[in-house]
N, C-alpha and C positions, 0 to 999 in steps of 0.2 A: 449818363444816368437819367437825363429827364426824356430822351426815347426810351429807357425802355418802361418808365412808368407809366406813359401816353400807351405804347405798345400794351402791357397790362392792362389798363381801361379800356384799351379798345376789343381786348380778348375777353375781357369779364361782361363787357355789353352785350357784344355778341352771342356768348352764352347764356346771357339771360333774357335774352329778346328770344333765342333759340328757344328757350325753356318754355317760352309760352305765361313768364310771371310777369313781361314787363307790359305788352298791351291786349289786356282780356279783354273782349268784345262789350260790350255794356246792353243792357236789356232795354228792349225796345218797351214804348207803351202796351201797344200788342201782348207781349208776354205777363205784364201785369195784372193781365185783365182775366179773369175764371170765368168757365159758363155758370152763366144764373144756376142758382138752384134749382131743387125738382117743385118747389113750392110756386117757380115760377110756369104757371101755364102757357104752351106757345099753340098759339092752331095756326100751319102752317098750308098752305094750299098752293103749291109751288107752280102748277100753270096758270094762275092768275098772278102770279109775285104779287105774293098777299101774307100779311101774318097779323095776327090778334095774341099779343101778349097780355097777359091777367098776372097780376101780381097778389096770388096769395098768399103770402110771405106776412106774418105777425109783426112786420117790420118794413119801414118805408126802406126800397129798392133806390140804388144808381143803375140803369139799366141803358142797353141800347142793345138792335138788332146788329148783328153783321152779316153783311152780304156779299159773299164771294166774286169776284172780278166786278165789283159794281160802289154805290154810294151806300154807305152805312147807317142809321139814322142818327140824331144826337142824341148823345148822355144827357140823360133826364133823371129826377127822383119822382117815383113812381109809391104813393101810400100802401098801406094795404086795400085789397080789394079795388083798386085803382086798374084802369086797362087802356088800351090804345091799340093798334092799327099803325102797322106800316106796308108802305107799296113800294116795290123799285123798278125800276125800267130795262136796264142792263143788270148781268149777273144771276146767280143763284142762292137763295135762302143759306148760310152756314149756319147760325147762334146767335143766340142772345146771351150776352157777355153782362160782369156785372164791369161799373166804370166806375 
């Protein structure tokens, strides 16, 4: 009797490992994170890797650029009417994310 109950747990794991209920993937930081809103201005001038983010947002921002195959800048709080400049060296301009 006590194979064939080991035998049963071991079918019922199986099936539910199968099922995709037992290890779901879990969300990266990345996926948390939204592009800024439209209230966020970007002027972005991509053959200089240059961007000027303005935050006109009625509400202080967490913001940061993101840079495709490259360094991103840090999560900052950024006020209203607050702005910055970021440059990168490798990579391409993607978004600025809120953090």
């Amino acid at each position: 009797m006590k194979f064939h109950k080991s035998a049963a747990l071991g079918i019922l794991a199986a099936a539910v490992l199968g099922s995709g209920l037992a290890a779901a993937p879990t969300a990266t930081a990345a996926d948390a994170m939204g592009t800024a809103p439209a209230c966020v201005k970007r002027d972005v001038i991509k053959h200089r890797k240059y961007v000027k983010v303005t935050n006109n947002c009625r509400e202080a921002m967490h913001l940061k650029v993101v840079i495709d195959w490259g360094s991103d800048s840090p999560c900052l709080t950024y006020q209203p009417g607050e702005q910055w400049e970021w440059n990168w060296g490798r990579g391409s301009y993607g978004k600025v994310v809120t953090c």
